[in-house]
LOSE-367646 format. One record per residue: x, y, z of N, C-alpha, C, O, CB in turn; residue number from 1. Coordinates in nm, 4 decimals, always signed. Each point is the difference from the previous one (the first is absolute). Glycine has a CB too. Example, Ala and Ser with C-alpha at 12.3 -4.5 7.8 and 13.67 -1.06 7.14 Angstrom:
<atoms>
{atom {+1.3190, -0.5690, +0.7800}, {-0.0890, +0.1190, +0.0000}, {+0.0900, +0.1200, +0.0000}, {+0.1036, -0.0019, +0.0665}, {-0.2928, -0.1154, +0.0581}, 1}
{atom {+0.1542, +0.2223, -0.1966}, {+0.0820, +0.1190, +0.0060}, {-0.0770, +0.1090, +0.0730}, {+0.0509, +0.1108, +0.0169}, {+0.0675, -0.1736, -0.2314}, 2}
</atoms>
This chain:
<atoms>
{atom {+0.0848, -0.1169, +0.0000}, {-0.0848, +0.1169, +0.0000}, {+0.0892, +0.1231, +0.0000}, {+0.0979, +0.0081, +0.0742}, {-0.2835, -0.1313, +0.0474}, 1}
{atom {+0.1580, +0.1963, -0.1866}, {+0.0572, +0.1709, -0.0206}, {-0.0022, +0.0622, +0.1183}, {-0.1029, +0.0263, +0.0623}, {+0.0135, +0.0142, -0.2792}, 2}
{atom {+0.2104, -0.0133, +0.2541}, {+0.0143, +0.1211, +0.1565}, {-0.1064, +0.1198, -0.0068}, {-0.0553, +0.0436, +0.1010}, {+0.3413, -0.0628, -0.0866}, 3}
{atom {-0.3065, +0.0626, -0.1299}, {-0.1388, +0.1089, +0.0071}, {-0.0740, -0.0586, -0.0101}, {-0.0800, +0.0511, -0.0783}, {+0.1191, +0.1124, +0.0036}, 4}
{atom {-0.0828, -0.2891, +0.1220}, {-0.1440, -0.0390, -0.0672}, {-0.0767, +0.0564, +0.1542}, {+0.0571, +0.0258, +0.1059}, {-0.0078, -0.2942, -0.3169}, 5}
{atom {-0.1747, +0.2746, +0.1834}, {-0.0601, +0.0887, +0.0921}, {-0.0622, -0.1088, +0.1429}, {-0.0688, -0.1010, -0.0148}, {-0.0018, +0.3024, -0.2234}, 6}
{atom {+0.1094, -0.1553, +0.3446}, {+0.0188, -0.1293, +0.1519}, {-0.1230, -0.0614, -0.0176}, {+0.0202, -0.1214, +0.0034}, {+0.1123, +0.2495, +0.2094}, 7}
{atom {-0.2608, -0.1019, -0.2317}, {-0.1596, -0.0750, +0.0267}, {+0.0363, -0.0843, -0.1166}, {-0.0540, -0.1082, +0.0230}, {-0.1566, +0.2982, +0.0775}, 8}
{atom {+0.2796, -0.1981, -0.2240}, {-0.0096, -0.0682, -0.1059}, {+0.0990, -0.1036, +0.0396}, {-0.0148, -0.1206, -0.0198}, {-0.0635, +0.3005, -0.1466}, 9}
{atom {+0.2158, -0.1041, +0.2438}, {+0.1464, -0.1419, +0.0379}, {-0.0706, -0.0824, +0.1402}, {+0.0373, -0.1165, +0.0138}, {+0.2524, +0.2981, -0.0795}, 10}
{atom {-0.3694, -0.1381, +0.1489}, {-0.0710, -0.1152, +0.0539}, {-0.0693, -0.0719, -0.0714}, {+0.0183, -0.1153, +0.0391}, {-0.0224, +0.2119, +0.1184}, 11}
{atom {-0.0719, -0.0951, -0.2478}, {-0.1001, -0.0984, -0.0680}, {+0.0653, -0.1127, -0.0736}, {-0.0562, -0.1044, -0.0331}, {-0.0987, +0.2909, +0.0047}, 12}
{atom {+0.3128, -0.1454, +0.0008}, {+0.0789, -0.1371, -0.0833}, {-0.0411, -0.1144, +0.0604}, {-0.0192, -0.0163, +0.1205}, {+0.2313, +0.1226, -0.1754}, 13}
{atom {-0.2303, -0.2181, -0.0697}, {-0.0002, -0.1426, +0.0142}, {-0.1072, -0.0143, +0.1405}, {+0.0269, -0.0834, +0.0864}, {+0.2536, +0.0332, -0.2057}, 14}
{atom {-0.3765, +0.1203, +0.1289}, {-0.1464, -0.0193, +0.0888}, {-0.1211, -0.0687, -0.0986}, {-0.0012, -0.0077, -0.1229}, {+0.0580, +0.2493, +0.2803}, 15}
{atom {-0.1466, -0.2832, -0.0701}, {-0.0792, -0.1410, -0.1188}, {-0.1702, +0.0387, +0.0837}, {-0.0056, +0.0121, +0.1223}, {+0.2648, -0.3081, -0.1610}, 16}
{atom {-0.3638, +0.3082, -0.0357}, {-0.1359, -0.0043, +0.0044}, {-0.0479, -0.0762, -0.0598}, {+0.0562, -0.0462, -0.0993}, {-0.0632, +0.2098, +0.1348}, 17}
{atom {-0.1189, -0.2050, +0.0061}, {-0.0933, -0.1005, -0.0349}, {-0.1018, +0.0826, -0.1251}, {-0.0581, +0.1046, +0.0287}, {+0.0717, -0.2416, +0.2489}, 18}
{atom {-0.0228, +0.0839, -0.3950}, {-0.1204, +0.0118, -0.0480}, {-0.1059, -0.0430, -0.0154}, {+0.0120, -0.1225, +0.0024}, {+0.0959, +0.1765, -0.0436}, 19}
{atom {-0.2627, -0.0126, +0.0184}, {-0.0204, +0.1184, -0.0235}, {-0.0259, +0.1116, +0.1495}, {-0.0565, +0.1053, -0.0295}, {-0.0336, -0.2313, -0.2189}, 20}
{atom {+0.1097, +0.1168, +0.3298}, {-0.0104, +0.0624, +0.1657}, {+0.1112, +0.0762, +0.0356}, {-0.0138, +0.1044, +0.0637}, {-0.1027, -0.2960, +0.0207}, 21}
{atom {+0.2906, +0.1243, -0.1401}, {+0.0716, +0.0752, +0.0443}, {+0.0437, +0.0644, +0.1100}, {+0.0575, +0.1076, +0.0162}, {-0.1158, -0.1295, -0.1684}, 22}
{atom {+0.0055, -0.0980, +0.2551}, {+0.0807, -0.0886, +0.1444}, {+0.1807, -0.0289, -0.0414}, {+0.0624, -0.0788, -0.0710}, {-0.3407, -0.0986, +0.1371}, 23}
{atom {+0.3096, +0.2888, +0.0226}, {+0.1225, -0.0742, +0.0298}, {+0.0389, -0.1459, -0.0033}, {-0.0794, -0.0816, +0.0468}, {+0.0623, +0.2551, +0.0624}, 24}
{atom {+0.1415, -0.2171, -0.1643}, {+0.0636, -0.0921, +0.0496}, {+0.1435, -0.0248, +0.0590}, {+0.0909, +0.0399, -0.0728}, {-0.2514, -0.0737, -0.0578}, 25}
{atom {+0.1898, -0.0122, +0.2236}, {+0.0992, -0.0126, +0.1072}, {+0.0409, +0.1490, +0.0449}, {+0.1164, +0.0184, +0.0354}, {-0.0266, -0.2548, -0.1328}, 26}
{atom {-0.1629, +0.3224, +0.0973}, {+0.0453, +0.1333, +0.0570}, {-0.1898, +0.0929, +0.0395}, {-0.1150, -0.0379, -0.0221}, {+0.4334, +0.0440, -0.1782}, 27}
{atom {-0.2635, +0.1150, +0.2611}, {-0.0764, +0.0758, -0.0016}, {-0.0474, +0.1017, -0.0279}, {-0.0937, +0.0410, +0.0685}, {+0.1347, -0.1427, -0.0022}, 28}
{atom {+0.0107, +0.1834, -0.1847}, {+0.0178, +0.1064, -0.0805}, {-0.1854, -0.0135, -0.1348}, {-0.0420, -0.0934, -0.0684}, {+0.4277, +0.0737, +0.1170}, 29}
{atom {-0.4340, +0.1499, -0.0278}, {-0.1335, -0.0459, -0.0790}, {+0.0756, +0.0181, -0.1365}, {+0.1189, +0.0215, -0.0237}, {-0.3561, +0.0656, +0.1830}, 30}
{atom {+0.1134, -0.1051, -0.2519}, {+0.0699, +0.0064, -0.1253}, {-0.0008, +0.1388, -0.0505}, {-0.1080, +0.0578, +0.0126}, {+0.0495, -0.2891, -0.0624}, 31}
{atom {+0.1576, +0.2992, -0.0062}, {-0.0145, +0.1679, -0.0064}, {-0.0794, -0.0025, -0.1495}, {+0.0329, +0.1066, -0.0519}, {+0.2276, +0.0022, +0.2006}, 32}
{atom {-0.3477, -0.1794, -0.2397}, {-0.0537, +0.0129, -0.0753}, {+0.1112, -0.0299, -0.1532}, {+0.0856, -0.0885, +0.0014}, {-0.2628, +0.2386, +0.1908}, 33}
{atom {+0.1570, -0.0725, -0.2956}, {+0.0109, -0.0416, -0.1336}, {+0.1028, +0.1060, +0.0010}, {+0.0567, -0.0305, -0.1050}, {-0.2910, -0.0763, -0.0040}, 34}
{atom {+0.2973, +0.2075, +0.1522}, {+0.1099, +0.0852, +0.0530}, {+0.0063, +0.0467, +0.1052}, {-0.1060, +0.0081, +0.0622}, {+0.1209, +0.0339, -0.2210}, 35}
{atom {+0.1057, +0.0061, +0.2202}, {-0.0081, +0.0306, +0.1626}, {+0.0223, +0.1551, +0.0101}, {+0.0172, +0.0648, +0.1032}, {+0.0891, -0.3080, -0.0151}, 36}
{atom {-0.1102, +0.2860, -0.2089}, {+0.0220, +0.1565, +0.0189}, {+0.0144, +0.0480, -0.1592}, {+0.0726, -0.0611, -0.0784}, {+0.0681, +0.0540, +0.3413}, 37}
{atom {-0.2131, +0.1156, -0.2978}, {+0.0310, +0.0225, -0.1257}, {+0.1486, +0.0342, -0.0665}, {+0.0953, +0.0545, +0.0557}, {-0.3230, +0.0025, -0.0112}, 38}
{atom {+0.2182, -0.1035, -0.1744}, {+0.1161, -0.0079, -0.0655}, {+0.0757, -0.1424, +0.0687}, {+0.1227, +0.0048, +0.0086}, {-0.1159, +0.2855, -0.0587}, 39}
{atom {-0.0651, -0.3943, +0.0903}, {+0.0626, -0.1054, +0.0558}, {+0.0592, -0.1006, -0.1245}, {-0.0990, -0.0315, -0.0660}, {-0.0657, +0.0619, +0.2900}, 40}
{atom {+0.2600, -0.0795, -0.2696}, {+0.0327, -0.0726, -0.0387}, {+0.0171, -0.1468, +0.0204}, {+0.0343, -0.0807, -0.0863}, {-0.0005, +0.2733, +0.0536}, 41}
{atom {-0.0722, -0.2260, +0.2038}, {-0.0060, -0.1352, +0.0425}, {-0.1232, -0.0609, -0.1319}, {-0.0887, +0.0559, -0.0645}, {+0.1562, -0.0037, +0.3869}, 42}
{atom {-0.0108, -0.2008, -0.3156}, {-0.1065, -0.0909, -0.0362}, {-0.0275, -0.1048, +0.0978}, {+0.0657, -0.0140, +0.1032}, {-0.0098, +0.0573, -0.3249}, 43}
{atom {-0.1649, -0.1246, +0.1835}, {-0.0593, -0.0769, +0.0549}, {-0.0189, -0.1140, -0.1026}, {-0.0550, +0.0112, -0.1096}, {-0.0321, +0.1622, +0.2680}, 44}
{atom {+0.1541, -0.3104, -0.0929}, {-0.0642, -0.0992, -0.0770}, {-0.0436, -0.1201, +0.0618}, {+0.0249, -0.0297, +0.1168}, {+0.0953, +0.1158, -0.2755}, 45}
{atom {-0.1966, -0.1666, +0.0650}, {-0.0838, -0.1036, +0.0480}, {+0.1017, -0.1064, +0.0234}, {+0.1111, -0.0091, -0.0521}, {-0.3309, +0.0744, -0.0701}, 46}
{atom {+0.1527, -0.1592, +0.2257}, {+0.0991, -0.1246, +0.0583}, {-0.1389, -0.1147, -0.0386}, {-0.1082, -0.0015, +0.0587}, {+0.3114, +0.1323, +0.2010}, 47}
{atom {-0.1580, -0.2269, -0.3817}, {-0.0462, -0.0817, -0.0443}, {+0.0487, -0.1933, +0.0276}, {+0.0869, -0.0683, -0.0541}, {-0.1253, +0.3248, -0.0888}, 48}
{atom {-0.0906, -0.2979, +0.2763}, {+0.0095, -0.1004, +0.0059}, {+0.0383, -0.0919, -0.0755}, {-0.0810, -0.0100, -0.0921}, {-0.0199, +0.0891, +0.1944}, 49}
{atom {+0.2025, -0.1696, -0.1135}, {+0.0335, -0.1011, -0.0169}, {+0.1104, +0.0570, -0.1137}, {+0.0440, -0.0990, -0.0582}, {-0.2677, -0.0575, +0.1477}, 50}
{atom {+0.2787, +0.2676, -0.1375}, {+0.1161, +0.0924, -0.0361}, {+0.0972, -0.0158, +0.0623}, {-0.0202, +0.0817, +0.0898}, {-0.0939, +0.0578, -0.1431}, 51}
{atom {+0.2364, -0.1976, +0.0820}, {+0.1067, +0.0252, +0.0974}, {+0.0836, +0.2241, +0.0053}, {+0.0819, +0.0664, -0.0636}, {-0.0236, -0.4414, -0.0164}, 52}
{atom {-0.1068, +0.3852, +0.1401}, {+0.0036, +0.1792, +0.0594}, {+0.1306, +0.0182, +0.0915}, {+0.0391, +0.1092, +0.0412}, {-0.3275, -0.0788, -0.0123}, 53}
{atom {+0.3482, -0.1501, -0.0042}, {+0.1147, +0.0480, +0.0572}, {+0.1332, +0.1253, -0.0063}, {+0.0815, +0.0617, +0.0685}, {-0.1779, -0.2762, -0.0728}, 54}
{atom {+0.0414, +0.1934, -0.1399}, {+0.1126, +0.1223, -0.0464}, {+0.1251, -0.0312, -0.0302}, {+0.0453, -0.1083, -0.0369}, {-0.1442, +0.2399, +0.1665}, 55}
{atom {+0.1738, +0.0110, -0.1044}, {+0.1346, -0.0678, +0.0156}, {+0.0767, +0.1419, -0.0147}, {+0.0873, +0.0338, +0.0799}, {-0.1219, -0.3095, -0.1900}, 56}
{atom {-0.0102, +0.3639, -0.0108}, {+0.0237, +0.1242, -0.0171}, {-0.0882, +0.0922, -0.0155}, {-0.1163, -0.0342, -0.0219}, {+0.2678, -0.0483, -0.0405}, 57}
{atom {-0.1180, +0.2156, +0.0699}, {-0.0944, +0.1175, -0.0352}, {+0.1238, +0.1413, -0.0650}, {+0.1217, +0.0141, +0.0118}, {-0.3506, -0.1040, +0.2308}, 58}
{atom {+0.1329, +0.1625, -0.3025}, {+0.0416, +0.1533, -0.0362}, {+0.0608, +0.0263, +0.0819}, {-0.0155, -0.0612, +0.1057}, {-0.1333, +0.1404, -0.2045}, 59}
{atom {+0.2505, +0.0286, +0.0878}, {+0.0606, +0.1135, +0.0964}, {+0.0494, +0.1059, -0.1202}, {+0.0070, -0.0340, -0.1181}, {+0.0903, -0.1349, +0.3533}, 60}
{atom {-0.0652, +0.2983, -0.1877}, {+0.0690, +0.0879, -0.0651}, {+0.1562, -0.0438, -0.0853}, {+0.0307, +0.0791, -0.0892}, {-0.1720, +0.0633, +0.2812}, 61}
{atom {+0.2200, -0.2390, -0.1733}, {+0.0848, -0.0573, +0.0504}, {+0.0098, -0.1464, -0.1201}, {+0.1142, -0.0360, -0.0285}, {-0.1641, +0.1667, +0.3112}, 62}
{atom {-0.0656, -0.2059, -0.3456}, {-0.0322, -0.0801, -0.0471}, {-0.0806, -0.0878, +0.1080}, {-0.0512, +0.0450, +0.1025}, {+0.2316, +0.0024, -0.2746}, 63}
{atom {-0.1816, -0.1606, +0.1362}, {-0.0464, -0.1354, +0.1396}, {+0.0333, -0.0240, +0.0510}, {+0.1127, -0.0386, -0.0308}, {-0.1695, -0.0422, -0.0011}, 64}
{atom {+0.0187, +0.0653, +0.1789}, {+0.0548, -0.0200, +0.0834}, {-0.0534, -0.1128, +0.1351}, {-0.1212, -0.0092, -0.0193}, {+0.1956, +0.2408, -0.0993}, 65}
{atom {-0.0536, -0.2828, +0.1917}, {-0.0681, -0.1118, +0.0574}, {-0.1082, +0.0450, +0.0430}, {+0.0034, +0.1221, +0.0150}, {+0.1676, -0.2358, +0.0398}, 66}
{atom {-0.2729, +0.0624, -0.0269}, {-0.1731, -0.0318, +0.0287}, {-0.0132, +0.0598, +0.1560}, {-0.0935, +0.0687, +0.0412}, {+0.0545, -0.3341, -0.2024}, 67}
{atom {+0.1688, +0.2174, +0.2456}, {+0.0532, +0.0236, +0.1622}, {+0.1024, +0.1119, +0.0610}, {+0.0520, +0.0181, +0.1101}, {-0.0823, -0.2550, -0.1324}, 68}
{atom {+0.0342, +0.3278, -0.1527}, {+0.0944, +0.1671, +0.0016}, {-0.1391, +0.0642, +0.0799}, {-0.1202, -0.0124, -0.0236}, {+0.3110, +0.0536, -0.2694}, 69}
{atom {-0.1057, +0.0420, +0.4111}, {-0.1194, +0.1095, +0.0458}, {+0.0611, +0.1438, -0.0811}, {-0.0611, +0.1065, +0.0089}, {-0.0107, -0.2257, +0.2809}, 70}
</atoms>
């Protein structure tokens, strides 16, 4: 994640909701909706049963970088 990225958006990394209700899962943070502040660039994506989602990498400014970079 980008050192400017904005703090309500660098807490929400790698956090997980239930659809369609959007119940937390393993934490307690609600869901801040479809952006958390205008001009937000976070995304949101779906976690599809029986998909292995483990990961492994993601974006950074930087190129990719591990899934477990804060």
């Amino acid at each position: 994640m980008e050192c400017y990225s904005f703090p309500k958006v660098q807490v929400l990394e790698g956090l997980k909701w239930t659809l369609p209700d959007y119940k937390p899962i393993g934490q307690s943070y609600s869901f801040p909706g479809y952006i958390a502040h205008p001009n937000c660039r976070s995304t949101q994506l779906p976690i599809i049963k029986g998909i292995d989602n483990s990961g492994g990498t993601r974006a950074s400014m930087i190129g990719l970088v591990s899934e477990k970079t804060k």
